[in-house]
Structures are given as C-alpha cells and as structure tokens.
C-alpha positions in Angstrom: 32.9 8.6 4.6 31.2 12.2 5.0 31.0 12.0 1.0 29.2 8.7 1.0 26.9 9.8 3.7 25.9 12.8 1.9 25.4 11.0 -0.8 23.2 8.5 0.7 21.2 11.7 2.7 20.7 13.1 -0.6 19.2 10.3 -2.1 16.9 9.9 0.4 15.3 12.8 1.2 14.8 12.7 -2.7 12.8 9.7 -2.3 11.1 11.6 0.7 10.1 14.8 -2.2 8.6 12.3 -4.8 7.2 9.8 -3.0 10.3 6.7 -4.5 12.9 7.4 -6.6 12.6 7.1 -10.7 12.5 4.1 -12.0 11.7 2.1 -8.8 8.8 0.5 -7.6 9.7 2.4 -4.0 7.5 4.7 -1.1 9.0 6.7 0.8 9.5 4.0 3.6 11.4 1.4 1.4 13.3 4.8 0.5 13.6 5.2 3.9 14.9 1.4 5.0 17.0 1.3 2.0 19.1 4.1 2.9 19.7 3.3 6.6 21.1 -0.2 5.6 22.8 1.4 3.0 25.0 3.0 5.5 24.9 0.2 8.2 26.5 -1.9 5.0 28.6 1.2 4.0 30.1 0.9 7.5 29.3 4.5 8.5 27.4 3.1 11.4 27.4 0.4 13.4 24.3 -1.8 14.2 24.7 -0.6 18.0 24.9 3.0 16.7 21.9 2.8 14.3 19.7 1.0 17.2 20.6 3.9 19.5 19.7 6.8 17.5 16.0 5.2 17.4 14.2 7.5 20.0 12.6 4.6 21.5 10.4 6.6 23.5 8.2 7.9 20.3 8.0 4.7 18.9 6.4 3.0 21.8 4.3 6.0 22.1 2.9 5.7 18.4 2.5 2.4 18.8 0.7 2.3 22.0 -1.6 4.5 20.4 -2.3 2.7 17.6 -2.9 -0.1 19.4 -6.1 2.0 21.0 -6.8 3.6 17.9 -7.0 0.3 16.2 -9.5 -0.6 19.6 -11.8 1.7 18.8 -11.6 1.1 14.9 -12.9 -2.6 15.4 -15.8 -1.6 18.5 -17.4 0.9 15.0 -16.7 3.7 17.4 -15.6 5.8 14.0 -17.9 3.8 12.0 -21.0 5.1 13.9 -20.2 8.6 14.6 -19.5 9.4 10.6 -22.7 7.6 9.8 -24.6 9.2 12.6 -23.1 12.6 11.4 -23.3 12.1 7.9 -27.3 11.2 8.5 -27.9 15.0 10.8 -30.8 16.6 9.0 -28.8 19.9 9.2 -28.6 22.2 6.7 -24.9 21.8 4.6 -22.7 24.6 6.5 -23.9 23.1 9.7 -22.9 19.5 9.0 -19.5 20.6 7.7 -19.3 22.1 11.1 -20.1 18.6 12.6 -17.8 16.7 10.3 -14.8 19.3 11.2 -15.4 19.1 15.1 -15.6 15.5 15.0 -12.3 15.5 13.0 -10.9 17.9 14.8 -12.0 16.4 18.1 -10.9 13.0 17.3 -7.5 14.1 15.6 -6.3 15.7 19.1 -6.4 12.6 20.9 -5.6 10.1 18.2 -3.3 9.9 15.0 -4.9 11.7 12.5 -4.2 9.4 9.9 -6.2 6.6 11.3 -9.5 9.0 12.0 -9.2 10.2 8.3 -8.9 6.3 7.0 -12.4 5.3 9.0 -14.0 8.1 8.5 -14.1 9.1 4.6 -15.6 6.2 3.1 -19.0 6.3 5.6 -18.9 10.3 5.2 -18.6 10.3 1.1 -21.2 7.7 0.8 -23.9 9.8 3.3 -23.3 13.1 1.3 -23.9 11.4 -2.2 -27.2 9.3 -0.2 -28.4 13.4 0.0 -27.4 14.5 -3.2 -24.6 16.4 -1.6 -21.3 16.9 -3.2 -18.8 15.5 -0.6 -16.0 17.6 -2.2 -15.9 20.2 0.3 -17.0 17.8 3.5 -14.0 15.9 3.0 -11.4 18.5 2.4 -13.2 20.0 5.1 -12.2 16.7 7.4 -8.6 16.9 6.1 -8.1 20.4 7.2 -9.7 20.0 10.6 -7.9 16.4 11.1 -4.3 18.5 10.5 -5.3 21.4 12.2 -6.7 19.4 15.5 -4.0 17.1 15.8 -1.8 20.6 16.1 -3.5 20.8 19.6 -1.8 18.1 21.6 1.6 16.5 21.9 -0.4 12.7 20.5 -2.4 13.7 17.7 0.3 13.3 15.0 3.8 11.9 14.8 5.9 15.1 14.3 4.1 16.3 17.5 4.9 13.1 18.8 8.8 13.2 18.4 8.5 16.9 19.1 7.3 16.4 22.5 9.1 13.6 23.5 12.7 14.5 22.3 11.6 17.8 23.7 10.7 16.7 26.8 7.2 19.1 26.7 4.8 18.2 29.4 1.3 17.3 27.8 -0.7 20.0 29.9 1.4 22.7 29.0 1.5 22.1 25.5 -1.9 21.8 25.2 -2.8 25.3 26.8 -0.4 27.0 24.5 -1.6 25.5 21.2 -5.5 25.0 21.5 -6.0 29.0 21.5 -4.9 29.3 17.7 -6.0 25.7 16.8 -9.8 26.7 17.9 -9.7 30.2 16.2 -8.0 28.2 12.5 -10.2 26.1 12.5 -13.1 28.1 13.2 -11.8 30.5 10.3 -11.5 27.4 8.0 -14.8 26.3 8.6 -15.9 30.1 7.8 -13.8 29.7 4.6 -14.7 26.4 3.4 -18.4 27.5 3.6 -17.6 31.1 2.1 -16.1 29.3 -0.8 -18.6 26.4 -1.6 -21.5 27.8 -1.6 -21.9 27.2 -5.3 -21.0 23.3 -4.9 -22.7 22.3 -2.0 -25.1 19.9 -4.3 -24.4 17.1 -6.5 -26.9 14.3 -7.2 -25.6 10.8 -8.5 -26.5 6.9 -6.6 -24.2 5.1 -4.7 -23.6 1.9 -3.4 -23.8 1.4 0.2 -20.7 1.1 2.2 -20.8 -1.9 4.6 -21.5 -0.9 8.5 -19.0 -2.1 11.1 -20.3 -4.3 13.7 -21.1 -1.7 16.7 -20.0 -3.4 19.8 -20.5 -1.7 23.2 -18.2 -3.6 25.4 -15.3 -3.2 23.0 -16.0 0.6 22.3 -16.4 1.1 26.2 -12.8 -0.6 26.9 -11.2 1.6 24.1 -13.1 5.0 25.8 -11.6 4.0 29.1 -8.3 2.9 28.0 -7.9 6.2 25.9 -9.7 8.4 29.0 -7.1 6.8 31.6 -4.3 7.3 29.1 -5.0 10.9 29.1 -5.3 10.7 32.6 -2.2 9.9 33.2 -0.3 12.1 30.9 -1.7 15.0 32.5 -1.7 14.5 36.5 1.6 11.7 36.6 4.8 11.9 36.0 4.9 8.4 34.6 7.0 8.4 30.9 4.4 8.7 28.0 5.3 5.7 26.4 5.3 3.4 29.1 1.4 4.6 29.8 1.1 4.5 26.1 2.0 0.7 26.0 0.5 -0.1 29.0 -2.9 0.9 27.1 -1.9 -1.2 24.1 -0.9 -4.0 26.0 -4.8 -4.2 28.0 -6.2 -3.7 24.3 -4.1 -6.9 23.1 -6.1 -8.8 26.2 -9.6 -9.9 24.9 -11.3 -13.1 24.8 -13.4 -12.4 21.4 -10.7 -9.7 19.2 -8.0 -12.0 18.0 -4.5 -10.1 18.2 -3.7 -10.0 14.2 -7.0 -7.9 13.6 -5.7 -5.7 16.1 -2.0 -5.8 14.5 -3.6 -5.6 10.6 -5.0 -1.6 11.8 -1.1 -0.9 13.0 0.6 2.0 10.3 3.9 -0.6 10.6 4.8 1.4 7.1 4.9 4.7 9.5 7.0 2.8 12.2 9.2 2.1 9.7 9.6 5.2 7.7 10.1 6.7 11.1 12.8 4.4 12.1 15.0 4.8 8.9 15.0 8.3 9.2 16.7 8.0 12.7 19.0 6.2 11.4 19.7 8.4 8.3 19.6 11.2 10.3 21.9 10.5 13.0 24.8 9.6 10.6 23.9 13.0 9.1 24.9 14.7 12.2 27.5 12.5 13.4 29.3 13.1 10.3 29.3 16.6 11.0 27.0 17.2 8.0 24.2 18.9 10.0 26.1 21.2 11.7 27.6 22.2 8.4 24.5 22.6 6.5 22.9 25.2 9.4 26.1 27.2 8.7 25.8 26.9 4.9 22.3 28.6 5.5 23.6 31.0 8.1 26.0 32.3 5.7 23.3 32.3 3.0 21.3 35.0 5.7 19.1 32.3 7.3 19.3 31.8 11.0 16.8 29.1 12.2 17.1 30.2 15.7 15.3 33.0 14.9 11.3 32.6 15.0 10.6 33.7 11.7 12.5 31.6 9.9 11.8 28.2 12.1 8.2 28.9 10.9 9.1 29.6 7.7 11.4 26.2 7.0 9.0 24.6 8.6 6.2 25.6 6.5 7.6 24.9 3.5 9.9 21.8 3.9 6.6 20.2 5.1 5.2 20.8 1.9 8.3 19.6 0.2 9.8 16.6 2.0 6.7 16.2 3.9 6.5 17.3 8.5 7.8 14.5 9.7 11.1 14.5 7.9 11.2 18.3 8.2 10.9 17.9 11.7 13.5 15.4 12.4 16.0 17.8 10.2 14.8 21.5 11.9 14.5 20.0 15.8 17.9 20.3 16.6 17.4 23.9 16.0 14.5 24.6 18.2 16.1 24.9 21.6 13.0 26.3 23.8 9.7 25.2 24.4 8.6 28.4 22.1 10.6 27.1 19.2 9.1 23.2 19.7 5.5 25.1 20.1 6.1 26.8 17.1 7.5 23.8 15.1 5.1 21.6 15.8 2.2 24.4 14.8 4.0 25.3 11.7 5.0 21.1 10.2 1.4 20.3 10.9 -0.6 22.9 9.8 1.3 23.5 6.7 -0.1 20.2 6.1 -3.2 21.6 4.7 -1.2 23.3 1.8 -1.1 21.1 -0.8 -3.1 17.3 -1.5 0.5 15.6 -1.0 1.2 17.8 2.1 -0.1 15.4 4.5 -0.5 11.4 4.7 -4.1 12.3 5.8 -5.1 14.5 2.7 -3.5 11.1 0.7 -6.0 8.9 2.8 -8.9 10.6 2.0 -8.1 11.5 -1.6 -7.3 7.1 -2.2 -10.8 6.5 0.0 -13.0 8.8 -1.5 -11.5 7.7 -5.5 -13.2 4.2 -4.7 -16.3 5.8 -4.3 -15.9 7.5 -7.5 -15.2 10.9 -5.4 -12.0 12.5 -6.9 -10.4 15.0 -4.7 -7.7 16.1 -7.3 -5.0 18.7 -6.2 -6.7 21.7 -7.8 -9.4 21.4 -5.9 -7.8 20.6 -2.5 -5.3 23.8 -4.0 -8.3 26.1 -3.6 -9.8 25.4 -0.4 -6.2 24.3 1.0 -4.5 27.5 0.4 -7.1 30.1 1.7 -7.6 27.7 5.1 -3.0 27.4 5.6 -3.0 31.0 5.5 -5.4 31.8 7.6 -4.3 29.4 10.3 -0.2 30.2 9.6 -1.8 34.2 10.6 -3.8 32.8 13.1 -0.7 30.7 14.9 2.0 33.9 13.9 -0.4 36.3 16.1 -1.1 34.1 19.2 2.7 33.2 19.3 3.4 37.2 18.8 0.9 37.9 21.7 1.9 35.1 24.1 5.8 35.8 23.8 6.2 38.9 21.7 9.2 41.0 21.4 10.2 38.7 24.5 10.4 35.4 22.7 12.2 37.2 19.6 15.0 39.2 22.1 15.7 36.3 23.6 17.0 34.5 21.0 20.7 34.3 20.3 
C-alpha cells in the first residue's frame, strides 16, 4: 500500500509542477481530485478518513471570504477604484505607487487572486487610454497583490491554512509581518520604477472595457461586513471561520443580488484543489511516507527545522509546485510561531519569482492578453527577480532582528 501511495503522491505533485499531466486535458485541480479518489478507490483511505483530513476550518474561512469578496466585486467597489486610479493625472512613478498600495492594500484583507482578476482589465485599458505601457503597472500590481497578502493571516490561502492549522492569532501575526511587507514593497516600487524608466510610454487605441454598475448600498454592506469581520478577528475569541461564514451568510441575504451571481465570483476550482490535497496529503503521512521523506533530506544535510532551510524550501518549492502545495508538505515542520511567520513570508513572496509562481501573476497575464497586453515570462523574469530578492533580504533581516541568534539557538 505505501508503494501505491507513493505512486499516486508522485503523480500528483507532478501534475501540481506542470500545470496537468502529458497527454491530458487536466489543471492542477482535476490533478488534484483525481488523485484523492484514486486512493479512496485504491482503499488506502476510507471515505471517513479522507473527510477528516479536510481542515474544515480553512475552507469555511476561504469561502466566507469569498463570499464578501464576491460582495464587493458586484457593488463596482474594484471596478471604481482601478478606474478612478487609472484616470489620477499623476506623473507614471506616482500612479504605479497608487496601483501598488491599492493592491497591496486590498490584497491584505482579501484573496489576492480575486483583487488581481477585477482589477487588471480596467487598469490595462486606462494606461493604453494615456498612451502608457501597462507592462510595468501590472507586474507592478502582481508583486504588490503577493507581497500585501504576506501581511495578514486572510489575504491568501497558504496564509490561510498557515494560520489556522497553526492556531496564530490575527493581531499578532499581523505586527510581525507588516514591518518587512511595507519596507518590500516600498523597495519594489523603487525597483520597478528604477527599471522602467525606458518603457513607461506606449501609444496604441483601445476599446473600452465595460463599467460595472456602482451601487452604494451593496458596496456599503460589503465595507461593513468586511470592517466587522476584521473586527472580530482581532478583539474576540470567536473561531475565524465561523465569523468568516457568518459574513458570507449576511452577503447571501439581499432582496436585489440573486445568490448564483454571488456563487458564479466563488474560486470553487481553489476549494477543490485545496480539498484534494488534504486528502493526498494525509495518506502521505499516514503511510509513514512524510516522515520518511524529512529523514531522506536529513541524511542528505537538510534539516527543515532549521530557519534557513524552511525559507529556503519554501522559496523554491513555491516556484516549483506552486505555495500552497509547498505549504501543505513543509507545515508539519514549522513547529513555532517563528517557523509559520517565516513560512508564510517565504511561500508567498516567492510568488513574485517567476510568471507561473503565483495564481495571481496567471490572472493578470490571461486578463491583460484579451486586451492585446502580453505579459510573457521574460518580462515578468526581469522585474520579478530584482523585486523576490529584495523582499526575501528584506523578510531574512527583520526575522534576524526580531529573533536573532535566539530564534536560530532555539531550534532543535
């Protein structure tokens, strides 16, 4: 049985490096669902078992939140602050800086994915309007989405699970990583501007990208719901989730918003991606296979309890399997609040790396290609790289200075 569920683990996390597996019409969801009823059928779980190891708690979280998210989607809440930013009569370093704060801003309290998918299409079309080339806005927008949503325990999924399987209180969490999520990304936005200042222009016509319906009442209610949420994370001791779903559930009430537009804005593809790697995961380690493969690196010299090479793993398993996968296999090795700190800086902002780093880079690059704006990885490559490796220094020196040689003695 171990053999079978190797086998199985293998093939998908294969599926997670490239996307499907060769010769199938497959994402990395399907991958995903395929592989944890492949070992339901295989009879190396039971259905009892695979429901269990579903940590229920981030689920209803991300869903919750999507459910606001979606909310705010349908009052033109995103719809009028890109257009309202993408119209600033500032010169082009100043409305990157606008475009990265609002990402940023908006990425902290809400997936990331969702404010890069409303956001991209109104802020390409206003830079080609002014005969600007939205190259370097949007990559700028990816980068600040990744490195804001590093700043609280809701503004991606990985920080999601981290925090919840981790049991990290919001507040907390939040004081620790906003110091090196403000000074990354006020380096980026220093890089991103050092580095375009040859391609800031780029004249060609566009057609006009249709304008939400702004409607107050609707935006208000999501505000509110979102502002209460918040509320309650930080001064109650009610569980996440349930405040979460409590929002979601008052965003399903509404006399005018029928519930399928609501449900039609929910990422069910992300639920479900998420859900099959519990699964697969959790016949991984009940097999014994995960312990196993931390001593096979052990021997090999590579001790994930040590800070170094947490960060390190993460950082590049992020860029290989993608953060949320990387998480689910490197959590059970971050035993402190440091280590899940440092985990859930390390999966996200390595994000920024590469153009298939991060679900959000992939939103914007599919948006902006209907436009006729190709963000190809060559030139996400060379703003991408500079910006990871100045936030990775940025993240290693604050962690060094919070804990230093503490943190590091301290670990077996």
């Amino acid at each position: 049985m171990q053999q079978f569920v190797a086998g199985v683990f293998v093939l998908v996390y294969l599926g997670m490096i490239f996307g499907g597996l060769p010769g199938l019409a497959l994402n990395r969801t399907a991958v995903a669902l395929l592989g944890a009823i492949a070992l339901l059928a295989g009879g190396a779980l039971t259905s009892g078992q695979a429901w269990a190891s579903v940590d229920m708690p981030t689920m209803s979280l991300l869903f919750g939140l999507m459910l606001v998210s979606a909310q705010l989607r349908l009052s033109g809440l995103y719809d009028l602050l890109a257009r309202r930013i993408a119209g600033a009569q500032v010169s082009p370093p100043r409305l990157l800086l606008l475009v990265m704060a609002a990402g940023a801003g908006l990425s902290a309290l809400l997936v990331n994915d969702i404010v890069c998918l409303a956001m991209t299409p109104i802020l390409a079309e206003g830079c080609l309007r002014r005969g600007l080339n939205p190259v370097p806005f949007l990559i700028g927008l990816t980068c600040a989405a990744n490195i804001g949503s590093a700043a609280t325990l809701i503004g991606n999924p990985q920080n999601m699970l981290i925090g919840q399987v981790g049991n990290l209180p919001f507040g907390a969490y939040f004081l620790d990583a906003f110091p090196p999520v403000l000074g990354g990304l006020v380096l980026s936005w220093g890089l991103i501007v050092a580095l375009s200042r040859q391609d800031w222009l780029l004249a060609r016509s566009v057609a006009p990208v249709p304008a939400v319906e702004h409607r107050l009442w609707p935006m208000l209610k999501g505000c509110l719901l979102l502002a209460a949420t918040l509320a309650g994370f930080l001064c109650t001791s009610i569980p996440r989730e349930v405040l979460a779903l409590g929002a979601g559930a008052l965003v399903l009430v509404s006399r005018r918003t029928q519930s399928r537009r609501i449900f039609a804005l929910v990422d069910w593809e992300l639920l479900l991606l998420l859900l099959g790697l519990f699964v697969v995961n959790h016949a991984l380690a009940a097999a014994g296979l995960l312990d196993a493969m931390y001593a096979a690196v052990r021997g090999l010299g590579v001790d994930m309890a040590r800070p170094g090479w947490l960060f390190g793993a993460s950082a590049l398993l992020s860029n290989v399997i993608s953060n949320v996968p990387a998480v689910m296999l490197l959590l059970p090795a971050a035993h402190t609040p440091q280590d899940r700190l440092l985990l859930a800086l390390s999966s996200t902002l390595a994000g920024n790396l590469f153009l298939l780093g991060s679900i959000a880079n992939l939103i914007v690059a599919e948006q902006a290609a209907r436009l006729g704006v190709f963000l190809t990885w060559r030139k996400h490559l060379r703003l991408g790289l500079p910006v990871t490796l100045c936030t990775f220094a940025v993240t290693a020196l604050w962690l060094w200075l919070r804990w230093g040689g503490l943190y590091v003695a301290a670990r077996p």
